[in-house]
C-alpha positions in Angstrom: -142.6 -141.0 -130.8 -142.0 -139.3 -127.9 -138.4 -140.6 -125.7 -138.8 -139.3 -122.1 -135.2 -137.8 -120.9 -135.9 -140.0 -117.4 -135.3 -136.5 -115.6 -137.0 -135.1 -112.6 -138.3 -131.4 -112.3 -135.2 -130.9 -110.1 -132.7 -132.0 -113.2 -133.9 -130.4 -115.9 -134.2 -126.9 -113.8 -130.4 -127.0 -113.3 -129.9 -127.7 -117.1 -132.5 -125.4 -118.7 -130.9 -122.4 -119.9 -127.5 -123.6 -119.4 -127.2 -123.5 -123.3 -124.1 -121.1 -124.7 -120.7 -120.9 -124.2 -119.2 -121.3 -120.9 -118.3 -118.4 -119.0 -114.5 -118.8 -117.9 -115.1 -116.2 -115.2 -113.1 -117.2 -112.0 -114.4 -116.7 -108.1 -112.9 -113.3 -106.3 -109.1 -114.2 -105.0 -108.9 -117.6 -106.7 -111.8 -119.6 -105.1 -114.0 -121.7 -106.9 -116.8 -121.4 -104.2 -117.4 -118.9 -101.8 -119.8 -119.2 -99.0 -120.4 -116.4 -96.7 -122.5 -116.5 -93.5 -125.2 -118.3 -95.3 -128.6 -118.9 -93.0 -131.8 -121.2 -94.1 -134.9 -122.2 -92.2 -137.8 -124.0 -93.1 -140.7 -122.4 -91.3 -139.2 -121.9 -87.8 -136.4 -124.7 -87.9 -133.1 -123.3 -88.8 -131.2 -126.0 -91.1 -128.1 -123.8 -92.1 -126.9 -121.4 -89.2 -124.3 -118.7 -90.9 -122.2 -121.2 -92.5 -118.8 -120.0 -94.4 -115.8 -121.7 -96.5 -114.2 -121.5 -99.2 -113.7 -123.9 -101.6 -109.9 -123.8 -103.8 -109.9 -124.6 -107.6 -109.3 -128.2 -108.4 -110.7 -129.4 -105.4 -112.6 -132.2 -103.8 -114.1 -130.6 -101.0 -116.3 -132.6 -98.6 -119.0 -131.9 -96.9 -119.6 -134.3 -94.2 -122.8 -134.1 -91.9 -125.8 -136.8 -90.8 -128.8 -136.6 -91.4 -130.4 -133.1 -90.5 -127.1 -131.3 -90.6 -127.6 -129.2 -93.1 -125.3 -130.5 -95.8 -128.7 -131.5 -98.3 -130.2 -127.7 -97.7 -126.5 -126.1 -98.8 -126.2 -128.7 -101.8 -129.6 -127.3 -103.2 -128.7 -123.4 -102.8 -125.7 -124.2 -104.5 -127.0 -125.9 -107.5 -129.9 -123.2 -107.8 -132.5 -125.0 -106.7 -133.1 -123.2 -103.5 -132.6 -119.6 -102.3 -130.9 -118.6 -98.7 -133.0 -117.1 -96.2 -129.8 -115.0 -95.5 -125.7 -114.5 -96.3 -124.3 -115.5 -99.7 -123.0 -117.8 -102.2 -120.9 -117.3 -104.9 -119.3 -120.0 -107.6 -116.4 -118.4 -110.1 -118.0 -115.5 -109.4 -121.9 -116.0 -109.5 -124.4 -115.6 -107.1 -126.9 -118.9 -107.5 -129.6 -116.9 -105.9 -129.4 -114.1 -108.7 -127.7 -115.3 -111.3 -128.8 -119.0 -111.8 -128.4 -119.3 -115.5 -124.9 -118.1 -115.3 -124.1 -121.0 -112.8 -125.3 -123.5 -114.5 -123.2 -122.7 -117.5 -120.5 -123.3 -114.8 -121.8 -126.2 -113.0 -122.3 -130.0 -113.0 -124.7 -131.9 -110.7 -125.0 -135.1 -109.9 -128.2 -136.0 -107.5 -128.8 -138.5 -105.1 -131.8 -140.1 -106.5 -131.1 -142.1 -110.1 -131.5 -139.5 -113.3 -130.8 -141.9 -116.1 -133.5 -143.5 -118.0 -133.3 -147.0 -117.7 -135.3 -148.1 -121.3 -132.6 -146.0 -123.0 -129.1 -146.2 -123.7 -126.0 -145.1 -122.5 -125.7 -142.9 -125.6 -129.1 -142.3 -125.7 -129.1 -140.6 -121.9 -126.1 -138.5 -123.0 -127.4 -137.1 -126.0 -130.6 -135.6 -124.1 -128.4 -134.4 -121.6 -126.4 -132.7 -124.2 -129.3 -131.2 -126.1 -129.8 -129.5 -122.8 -126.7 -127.6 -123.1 -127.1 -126.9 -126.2 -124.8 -129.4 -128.0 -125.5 -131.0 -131.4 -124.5 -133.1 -134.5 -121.0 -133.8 -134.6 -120.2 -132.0 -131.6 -122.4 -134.0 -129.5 -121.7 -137.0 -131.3 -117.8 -137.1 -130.3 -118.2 -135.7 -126.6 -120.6 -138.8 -125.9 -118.2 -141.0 -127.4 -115.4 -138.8 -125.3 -117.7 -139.6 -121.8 -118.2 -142.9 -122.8 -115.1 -143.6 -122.9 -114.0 -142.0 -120.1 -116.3 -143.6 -117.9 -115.3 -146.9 -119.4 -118.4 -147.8 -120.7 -117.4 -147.3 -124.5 -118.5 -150.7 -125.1 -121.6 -150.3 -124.0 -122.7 -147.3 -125.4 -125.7 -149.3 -127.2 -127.0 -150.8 -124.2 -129.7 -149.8 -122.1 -129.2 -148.3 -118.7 -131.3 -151.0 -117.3 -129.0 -153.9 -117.7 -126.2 -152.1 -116.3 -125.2 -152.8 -112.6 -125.4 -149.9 -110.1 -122.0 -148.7 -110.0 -122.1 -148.5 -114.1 -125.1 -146.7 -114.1 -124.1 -144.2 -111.6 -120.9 -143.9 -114.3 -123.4 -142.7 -116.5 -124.7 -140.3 -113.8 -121.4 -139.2 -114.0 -121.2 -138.7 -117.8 -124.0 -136.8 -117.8 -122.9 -134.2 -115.1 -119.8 -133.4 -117.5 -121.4 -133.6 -120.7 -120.9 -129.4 -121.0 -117.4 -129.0 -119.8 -118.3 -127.8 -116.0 -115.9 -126.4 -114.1 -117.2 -127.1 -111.2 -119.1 -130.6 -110.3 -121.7 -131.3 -107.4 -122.5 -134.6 -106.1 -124.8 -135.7 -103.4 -124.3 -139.1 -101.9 -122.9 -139.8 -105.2 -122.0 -143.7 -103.9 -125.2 -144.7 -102.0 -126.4 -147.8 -102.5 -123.0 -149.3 -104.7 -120.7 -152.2 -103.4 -117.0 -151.0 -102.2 -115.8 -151.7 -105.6 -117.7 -149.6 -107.2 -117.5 -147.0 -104.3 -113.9 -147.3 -104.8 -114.1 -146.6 -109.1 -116.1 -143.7 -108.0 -113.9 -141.7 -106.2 -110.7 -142.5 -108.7 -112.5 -140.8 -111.4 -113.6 -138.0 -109.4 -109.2 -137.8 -108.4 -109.1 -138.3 -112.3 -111.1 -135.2 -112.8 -109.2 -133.2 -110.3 -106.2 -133.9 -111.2 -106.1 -133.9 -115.3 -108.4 -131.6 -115.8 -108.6 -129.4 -113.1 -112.2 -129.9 -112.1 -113.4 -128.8 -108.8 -115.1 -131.2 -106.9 -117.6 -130.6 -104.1 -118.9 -133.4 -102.8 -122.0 -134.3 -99.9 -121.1 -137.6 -97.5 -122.1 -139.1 -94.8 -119.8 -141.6 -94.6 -116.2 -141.5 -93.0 -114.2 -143.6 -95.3 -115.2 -141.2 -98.3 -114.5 -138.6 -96.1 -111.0 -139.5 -95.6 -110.2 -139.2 -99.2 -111.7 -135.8 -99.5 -108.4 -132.6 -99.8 -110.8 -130.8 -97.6 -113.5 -131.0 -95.4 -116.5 -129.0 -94.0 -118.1 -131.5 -90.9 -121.7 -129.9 -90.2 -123.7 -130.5 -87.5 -127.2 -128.9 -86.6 -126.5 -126.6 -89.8 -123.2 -125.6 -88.2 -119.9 -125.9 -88.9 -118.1 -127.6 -87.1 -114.6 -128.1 -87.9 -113.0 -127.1 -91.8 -109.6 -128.6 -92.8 -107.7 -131.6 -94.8 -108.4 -135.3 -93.0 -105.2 -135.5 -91.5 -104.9 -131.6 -89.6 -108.5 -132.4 -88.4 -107.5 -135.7 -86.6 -103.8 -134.2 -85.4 -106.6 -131.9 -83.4 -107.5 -134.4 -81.4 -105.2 -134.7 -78.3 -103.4 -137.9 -78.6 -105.2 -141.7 -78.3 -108.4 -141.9 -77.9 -109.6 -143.9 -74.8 -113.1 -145.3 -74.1 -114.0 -147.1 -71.0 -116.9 -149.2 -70.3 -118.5 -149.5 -66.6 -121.6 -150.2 -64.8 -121.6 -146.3 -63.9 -120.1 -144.4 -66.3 -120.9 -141.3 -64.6 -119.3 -141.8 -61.5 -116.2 -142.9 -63.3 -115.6 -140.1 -65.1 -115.9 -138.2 -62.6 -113.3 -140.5 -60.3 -111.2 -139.5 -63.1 -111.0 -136.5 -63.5 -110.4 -135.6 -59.6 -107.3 -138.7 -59.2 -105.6 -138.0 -63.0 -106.7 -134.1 -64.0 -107.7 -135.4 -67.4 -111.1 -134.0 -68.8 -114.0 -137.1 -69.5 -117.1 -137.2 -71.5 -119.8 -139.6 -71.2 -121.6 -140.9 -74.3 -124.0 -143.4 -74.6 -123.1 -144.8 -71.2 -119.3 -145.2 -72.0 -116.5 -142.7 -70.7 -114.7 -141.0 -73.5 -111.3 -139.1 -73.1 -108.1 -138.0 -75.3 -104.7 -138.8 -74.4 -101.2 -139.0 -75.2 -99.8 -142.2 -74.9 -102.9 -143.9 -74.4 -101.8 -147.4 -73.3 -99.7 -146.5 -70.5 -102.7 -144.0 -69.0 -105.1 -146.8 -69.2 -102.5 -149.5 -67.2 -102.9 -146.9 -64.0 -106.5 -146.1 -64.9 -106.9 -149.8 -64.7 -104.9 -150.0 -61.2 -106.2 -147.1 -59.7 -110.1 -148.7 -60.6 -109.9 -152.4 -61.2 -113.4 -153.3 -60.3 -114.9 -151.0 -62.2 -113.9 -151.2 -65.6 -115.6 -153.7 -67.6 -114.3 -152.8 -71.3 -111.3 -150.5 -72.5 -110.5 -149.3 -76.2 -107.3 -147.5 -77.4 -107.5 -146.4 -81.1 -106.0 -143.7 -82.8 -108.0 -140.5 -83.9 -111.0 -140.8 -86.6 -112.9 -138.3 -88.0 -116.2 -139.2 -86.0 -113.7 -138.4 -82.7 -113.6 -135.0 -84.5 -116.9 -134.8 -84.2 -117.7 -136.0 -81.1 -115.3 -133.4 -80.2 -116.7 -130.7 -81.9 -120.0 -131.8 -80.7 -120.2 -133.5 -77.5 -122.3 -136.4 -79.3 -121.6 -139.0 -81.3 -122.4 -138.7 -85.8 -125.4 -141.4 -85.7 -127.3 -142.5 -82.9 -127.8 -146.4 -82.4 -131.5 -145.8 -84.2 -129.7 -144.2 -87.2 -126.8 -146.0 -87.8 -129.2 -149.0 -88.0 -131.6 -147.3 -90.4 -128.7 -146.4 -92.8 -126.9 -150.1 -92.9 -130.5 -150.7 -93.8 -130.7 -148.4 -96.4 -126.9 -149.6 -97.5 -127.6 -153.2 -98.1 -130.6 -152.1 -100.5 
């Protein structure tokens, strides 16, 4: 009888020839990942733009785009799927463009879309996976038990994937990723479509993995709440990037509160001012948009220098998306998107 592994094309091409003994070779001055300049286009469109980081052992490194950013294009060259049209990529030490079966010895990956097969077990998944990588017999035997456990699905090692809910079968995702010791472990999206609880169970392990065992995590999101509890961040936008640092350094940036105003012409406003206060406006989606210290007391003589024509006012405190919009001049998702992903979110 033939068992299907319930992999795609894309899956078992990261995991073929993976087999051996892990190379413990490290990246060139102590990184993990090295990306240098690196350039893609599809035909005529460019979707990565000379785009460079670094990426520290024992990381979880973020990168943090919408869609048609680049951040999917990047995830693929570094898990060997794709090859650059220009620059370079190295993880501890290897190139993914000439050296795939070298990374793979080095790397986990987790995908978007659902790996597992459902009609098997939990154990069942992982012991495919670790056939992959060339694990057997006893071996095999106690490193499932090992991941089972660590994922906290020990119990349920004999059940099948399809009566598991979504955040325990993306645990198994998970398991299989780090059935081969990787240093170094990709995920895209790795919480769409799960509850905040499970979300939430998620990103402990991933700190888990960091932390105890000195994985190094990078990590694709759109979404600025996983952001936040990345150590680092890459924000892309239009396959460049934009702005590189921890959460908190990347919001400091922004110059004080931020204040948005909401008026019949927003235009005119922001241009009123700027000539009576000095203080630089943008105007998004209709609304005037500025930074400024003390926020509350600028908006009491915004408010009595224009009284009529203020309709709305907001004070809030930096965000990530205000780094963007920064960086940018526009805001992460327009109205269409963000509506099409809390679509996609609830199902």
């Amino acid at each position: 009888m033939t068992i299907s592994t319930g992999q795609s094309f894309e899956q078992q091409t990261v995991a073929n020839s993976a087999a051996g003994v892990r190379n413990e070779a490290a990246g060139s001055a102590g990184a993990a990942i090295e990306v240098s300049g690196l350039r893609h286009s599809y035909g005529e469109r460019a979707a990565l733009k000379g785009v460079s980081f670094t990426v520290k052992p024992a990381e979880i490194f973020g990168l943090l785009g919408p869609n048609g950013s680049g951040k999917t294009t990047l995830f693929r060259i570094l898990s060997t799927l794709m090859i650059p049209t220009g620059g370079s990529a190295r993880i501890r030490g290897f190139d993914p463009a000439t050296q795939p079966n070298s990374v793979r010895q080095q790397i986990g990956v987790v995908f978007q879309s659902a790996s597992t097969d459902v009609k098997l077990t939990a154990a069942e998944n992982l012991w495919h996976q670790g056939h992959l990588y060339g694990l057997s017999g006893a071996r095999l035997k106690q490193r499932i038990a090992e991941m089972l456990g660590r994922v906290g699905l020990a119990d349920r090692a004999k059940d099948r994937v399809e009566t598991f809910s979504g955040g325990q079968q993306r645990r198994v995702e998970l398991a299989k990723g780090l059935m081969h010791h990787p240093a170094v472990l990709l995920l895209d999206e790795p919480t769409t479509g799960l509850d905040p609880g499970a979300r939430r169970d998620v990103w402990q392990y991933l700190a888990i993995l960091r932390d105890q065992e000195g994985v190094t995590v990078i990590v694709t999101t759109h979404l600025m709440e996983e952001a936040e509890r990345c150590d680092r961040l890459a924000i892309l936008s239009e396959g460049e990037l934009v702005a590189m640092g921890t959460p908190a350094k990347l919001k400091s940036e922004i110059g004080g509160d931020v204040i948005v105003l909401e008026a019949d012409d927003a235009q005119a406003l922001a241009g009123r001012i700027q000539s009576r206060f000095g203080v630089p406006c943008n105007v998004i989606d209709n609304r005037v948009r500025l930074e400024r210290e003390q926020g509350h007391r600028f908006v009491a003589d915004v408010m009595e220098a224009f009284p009529r024509e203020i309709h709305l006012i907001s004070v809030s405190r930096p965000t990530l998306e205000d780094v963007f919009i920064s960086r940018t001049g526009h805001r992460f998702w327009t109205e269409d998107e963000a509506g099409e992903q809390q679509k996609k979110e609830k199902h």
